[in-house]
LOBAVEX-346213 format. One line per 10 residues: number of its first residue (from 1); their letters; for each residue z negated, x negated, y of N, C-alpha, C. Coordinates in Angstrom, 3 decimals, decimal comma. Layout:
! LOBAVEX-346213
NUM = a = Z X Y Z X Y Z X Y  ...
This chain:
! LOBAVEX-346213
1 = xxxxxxxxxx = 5,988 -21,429 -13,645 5,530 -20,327 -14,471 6,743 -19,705 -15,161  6,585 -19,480 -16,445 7,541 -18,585 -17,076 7,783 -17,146 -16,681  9,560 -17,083 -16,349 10,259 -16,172 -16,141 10,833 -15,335 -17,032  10,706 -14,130 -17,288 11,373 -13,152 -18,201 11,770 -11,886 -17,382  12,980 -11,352 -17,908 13,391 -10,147 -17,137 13,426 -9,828 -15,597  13,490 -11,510 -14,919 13,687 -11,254 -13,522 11,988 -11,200 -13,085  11,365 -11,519 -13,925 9,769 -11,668 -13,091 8,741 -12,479 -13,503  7,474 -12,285 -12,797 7,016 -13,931 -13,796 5,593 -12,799 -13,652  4,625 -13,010 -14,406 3,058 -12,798 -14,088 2,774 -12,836 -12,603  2,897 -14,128 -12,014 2,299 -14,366 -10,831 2,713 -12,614 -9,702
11 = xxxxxxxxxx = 3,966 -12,777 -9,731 4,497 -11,802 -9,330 3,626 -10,861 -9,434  4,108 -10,067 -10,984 3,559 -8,842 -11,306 2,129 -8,760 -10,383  0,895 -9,810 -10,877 -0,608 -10,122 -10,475 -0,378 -9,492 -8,949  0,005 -9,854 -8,202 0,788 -9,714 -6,877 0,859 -8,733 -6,472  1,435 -7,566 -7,217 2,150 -6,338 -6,818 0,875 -5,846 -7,272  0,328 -5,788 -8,369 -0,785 -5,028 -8,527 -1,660 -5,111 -7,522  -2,272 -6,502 -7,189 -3,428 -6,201 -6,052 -2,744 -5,895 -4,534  -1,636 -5,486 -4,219 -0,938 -5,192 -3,056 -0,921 -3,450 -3,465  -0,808 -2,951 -4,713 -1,003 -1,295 -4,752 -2,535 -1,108 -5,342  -3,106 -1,977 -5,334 -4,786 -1,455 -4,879 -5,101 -1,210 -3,420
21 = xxxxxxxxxx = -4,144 -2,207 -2,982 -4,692 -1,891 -1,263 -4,354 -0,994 -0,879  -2,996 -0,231 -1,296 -1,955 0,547 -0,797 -3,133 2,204 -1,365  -3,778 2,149 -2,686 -4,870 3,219 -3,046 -6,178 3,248 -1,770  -6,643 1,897 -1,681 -7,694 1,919 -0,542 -7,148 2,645 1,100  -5,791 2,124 1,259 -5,302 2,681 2,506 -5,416 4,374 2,500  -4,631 4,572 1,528 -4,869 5,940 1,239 -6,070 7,202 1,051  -7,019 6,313 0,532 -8,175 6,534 0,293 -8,823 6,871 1,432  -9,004 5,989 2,369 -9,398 5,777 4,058 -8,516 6,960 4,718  -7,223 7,257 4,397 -6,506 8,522 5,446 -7,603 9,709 4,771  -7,679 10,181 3,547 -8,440 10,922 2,916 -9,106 11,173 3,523
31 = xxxxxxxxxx = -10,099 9,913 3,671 -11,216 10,268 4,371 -11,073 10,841 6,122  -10,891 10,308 6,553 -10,590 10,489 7,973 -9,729 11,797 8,037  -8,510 12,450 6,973 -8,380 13,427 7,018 -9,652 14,770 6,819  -10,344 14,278 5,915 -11,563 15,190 6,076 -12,563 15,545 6,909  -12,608 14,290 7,412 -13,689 13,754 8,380 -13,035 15,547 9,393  -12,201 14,835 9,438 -11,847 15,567 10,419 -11,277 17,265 10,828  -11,246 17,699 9,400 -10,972 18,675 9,105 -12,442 19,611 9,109  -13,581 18,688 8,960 -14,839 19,828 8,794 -15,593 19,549 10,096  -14,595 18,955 11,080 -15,127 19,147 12,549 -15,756 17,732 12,829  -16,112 16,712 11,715 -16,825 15,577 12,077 -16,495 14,342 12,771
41 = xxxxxxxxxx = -15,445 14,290 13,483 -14,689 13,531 13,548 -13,311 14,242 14,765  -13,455 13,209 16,253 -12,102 14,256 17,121 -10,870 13,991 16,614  -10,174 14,681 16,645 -9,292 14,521 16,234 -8,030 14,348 16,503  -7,733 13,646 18,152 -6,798 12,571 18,310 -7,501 11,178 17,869  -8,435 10,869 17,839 -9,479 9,944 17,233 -8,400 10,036 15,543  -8,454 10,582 14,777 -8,209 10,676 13,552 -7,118 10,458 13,359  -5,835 11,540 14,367 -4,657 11,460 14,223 -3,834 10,318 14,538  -4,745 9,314 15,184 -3,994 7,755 15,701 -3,958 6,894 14,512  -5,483 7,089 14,132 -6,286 6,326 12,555 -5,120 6,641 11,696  -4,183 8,045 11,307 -3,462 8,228 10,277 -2,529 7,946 10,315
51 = xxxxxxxxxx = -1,868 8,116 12,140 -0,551 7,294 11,706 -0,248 6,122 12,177  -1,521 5,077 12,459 -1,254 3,625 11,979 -1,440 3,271 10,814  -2,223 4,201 9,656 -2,039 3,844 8,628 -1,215 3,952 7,484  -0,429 5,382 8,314 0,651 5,950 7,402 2,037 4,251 7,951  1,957 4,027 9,396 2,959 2,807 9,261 2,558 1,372 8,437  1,292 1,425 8,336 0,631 0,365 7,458 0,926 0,300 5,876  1,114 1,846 5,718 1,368 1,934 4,197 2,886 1,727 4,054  3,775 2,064 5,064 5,383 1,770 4,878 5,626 -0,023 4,602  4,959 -0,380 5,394 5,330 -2,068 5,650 4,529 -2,509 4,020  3,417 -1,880 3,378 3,005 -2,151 2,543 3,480 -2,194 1,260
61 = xxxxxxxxxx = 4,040 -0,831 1,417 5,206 -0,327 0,235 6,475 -1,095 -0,016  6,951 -1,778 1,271 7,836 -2,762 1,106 7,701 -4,217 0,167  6,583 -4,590 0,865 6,511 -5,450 0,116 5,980 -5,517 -1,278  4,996 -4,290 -1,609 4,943 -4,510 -3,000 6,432 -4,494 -3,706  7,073 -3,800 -3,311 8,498 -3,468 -4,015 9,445 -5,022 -4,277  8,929 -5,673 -2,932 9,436 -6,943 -3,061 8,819 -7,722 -4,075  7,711 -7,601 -4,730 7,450 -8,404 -5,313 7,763 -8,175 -6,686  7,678 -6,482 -7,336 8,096 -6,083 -8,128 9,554 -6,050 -8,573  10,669 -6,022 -7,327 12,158 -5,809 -8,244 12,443 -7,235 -8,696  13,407 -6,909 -9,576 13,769 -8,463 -10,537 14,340 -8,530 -10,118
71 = xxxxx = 14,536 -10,082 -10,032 14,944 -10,927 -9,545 16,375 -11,976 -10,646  17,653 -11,975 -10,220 18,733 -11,977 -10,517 18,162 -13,513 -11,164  17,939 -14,624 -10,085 17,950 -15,924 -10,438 16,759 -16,209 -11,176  16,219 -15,049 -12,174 14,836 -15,349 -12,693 15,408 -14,987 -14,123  16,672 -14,755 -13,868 16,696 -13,947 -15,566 17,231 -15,124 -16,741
């Protein structure tokens, strides 16, 4: 696949559907933050849910980044 500026499509394609997931993850703390804020939901129940997902979103964030920075031997 053709390379320009250290990246190719495939890539880019890549990073995009890796920060849709990274919106859905987020989306899901939202929720479960609410859930739990209007009593519906216990809330060590919630607070485990958020921060495996808050470490889910770190490891996530990595790698989109990986797929996004340019790449030296692409240029």
């Amino acid at each position: 696949m053709s390379a320009k500026h250290g990246l190719n499509q495939y890539r880019i394609n890549h990073a995009k559907s890796q920060a849709q997931e990274v919106l859905e993850t987020i989306n899901k703390v939202e929720m479960v933050f609410q859930l739990s804020k209007q009593g519906h939901m216990d809330e060590q129940l919630a607070e485990n849910f958020i921060a495996r997902n808050i470490k889910e979103l770190d490891r996530s964030l990595e790698y989109l980044k990986g797929h996004i920075e340019q790449r030296e031997d692409m240029r």
